[in-house]
C-alpha positions in Angstrom: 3.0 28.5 32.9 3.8 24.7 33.8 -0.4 24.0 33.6 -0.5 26.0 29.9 2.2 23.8 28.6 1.3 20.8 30.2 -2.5 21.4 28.2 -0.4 22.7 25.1 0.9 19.1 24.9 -2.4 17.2 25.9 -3.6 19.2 22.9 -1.0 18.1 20.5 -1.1 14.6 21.2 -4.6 14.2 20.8 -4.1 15.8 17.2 -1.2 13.8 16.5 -3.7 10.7 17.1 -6.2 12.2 15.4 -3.8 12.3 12.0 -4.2 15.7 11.6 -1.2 17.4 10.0 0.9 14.4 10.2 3.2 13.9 7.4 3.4 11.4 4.5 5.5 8.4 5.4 8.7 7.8 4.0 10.0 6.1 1.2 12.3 4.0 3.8 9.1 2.4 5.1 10.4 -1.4 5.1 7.4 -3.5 4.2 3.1 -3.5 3.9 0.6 -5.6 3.1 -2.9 -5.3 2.1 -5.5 -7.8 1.3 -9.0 -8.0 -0.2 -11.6 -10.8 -0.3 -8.3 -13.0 0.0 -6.0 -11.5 -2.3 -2.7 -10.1 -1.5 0.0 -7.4 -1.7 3.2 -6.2 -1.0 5.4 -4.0 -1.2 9.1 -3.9 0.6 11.5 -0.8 -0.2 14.3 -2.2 1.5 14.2 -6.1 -0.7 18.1 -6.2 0.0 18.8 -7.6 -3.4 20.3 -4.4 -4.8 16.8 -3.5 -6.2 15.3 0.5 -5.0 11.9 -1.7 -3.8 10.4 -5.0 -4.3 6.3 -5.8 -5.2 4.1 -9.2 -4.9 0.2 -9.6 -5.5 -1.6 -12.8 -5.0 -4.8 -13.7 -6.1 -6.3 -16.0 -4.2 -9.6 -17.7 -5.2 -10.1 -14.9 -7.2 -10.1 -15.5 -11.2 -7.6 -11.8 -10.9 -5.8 -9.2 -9.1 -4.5 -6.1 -9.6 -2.0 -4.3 -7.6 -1.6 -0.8 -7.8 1.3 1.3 -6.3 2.4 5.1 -6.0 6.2 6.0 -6.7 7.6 8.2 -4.1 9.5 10.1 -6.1 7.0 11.1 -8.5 3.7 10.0 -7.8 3.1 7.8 -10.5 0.5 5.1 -10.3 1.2 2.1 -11.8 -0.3 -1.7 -11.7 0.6 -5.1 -11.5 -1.9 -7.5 -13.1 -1.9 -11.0 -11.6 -4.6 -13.3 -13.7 -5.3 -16.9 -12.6 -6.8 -18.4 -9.0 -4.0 -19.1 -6.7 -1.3 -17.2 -9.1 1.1 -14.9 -7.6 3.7 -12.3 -9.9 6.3 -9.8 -8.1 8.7 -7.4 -9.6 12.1 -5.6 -8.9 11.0 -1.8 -9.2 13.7 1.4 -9.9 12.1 3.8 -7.4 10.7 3.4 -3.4 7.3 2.9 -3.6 4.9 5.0 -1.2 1.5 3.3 -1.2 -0.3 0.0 -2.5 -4.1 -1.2 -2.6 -4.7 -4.7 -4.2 -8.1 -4.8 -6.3 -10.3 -7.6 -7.4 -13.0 -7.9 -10.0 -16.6 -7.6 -8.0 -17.9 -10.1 -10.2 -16.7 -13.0 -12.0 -15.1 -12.5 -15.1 -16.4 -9.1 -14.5 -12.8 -6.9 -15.2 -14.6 -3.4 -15.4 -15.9 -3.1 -11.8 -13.3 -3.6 -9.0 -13.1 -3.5 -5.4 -10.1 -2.7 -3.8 -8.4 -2.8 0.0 -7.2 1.2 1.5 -4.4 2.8 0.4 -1.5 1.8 2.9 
């Protein structure tokens, strides 16, 4: 019995590391960052001046940026544009935010194609 349960949790572990059936995280997730080819983003759902969550995207060197973040709540994608080389923009949002990626143009000027960091 001890030996079955003591595999049991050898097994669950290793799928718990794995990620496999793990949950979404939580809208209470305090603060992430992402980045891409030297931009920056952020996003804080605990900004402790009375807003639901907080946003910021940097450029960089980049001539742009675009941040793009998931509502908790409802799913909804939305975007922060940021245009300019070393130009930053935030925002005070209504609703916890679950995910961000920050994006750039892949070329100069280029606007259509972009690359853009994970979803975290």
């Amino acid at each position: 019995m001890l030996k079955s349960f003591a595999k049991s949790a050898v097994v669950a572990a290793t799928i718990a590391v794995a990620g496999v059936g793990i949950a979404a995280p939580s809208a209470s997730a305090a603060s992430v960052t992402v980045s891409v080819w030297g931009a920056q983003g952020q996003f804080d759902n605990n900004p402790g001046n009375g807003a639901a969550s907080w946003i910021w995207a940097y450029t960089g060197s980049n001539y742009s940026a675009r941040l793009d973040y998931q509502y908790y709540n409802d799913n909804t994608v939305r975007h922060l544009d940021v245009n300019g080389r070393n130009t930053s923009a935030s925002a005070n949002l209504s609703s916890d935010v679950w995910r961000i990626r920050i994006c750039v143009p892949a070329g100069a000027m280029d606007g259509v194609t972009w690359v853009c960091s994970n979803w975290s």
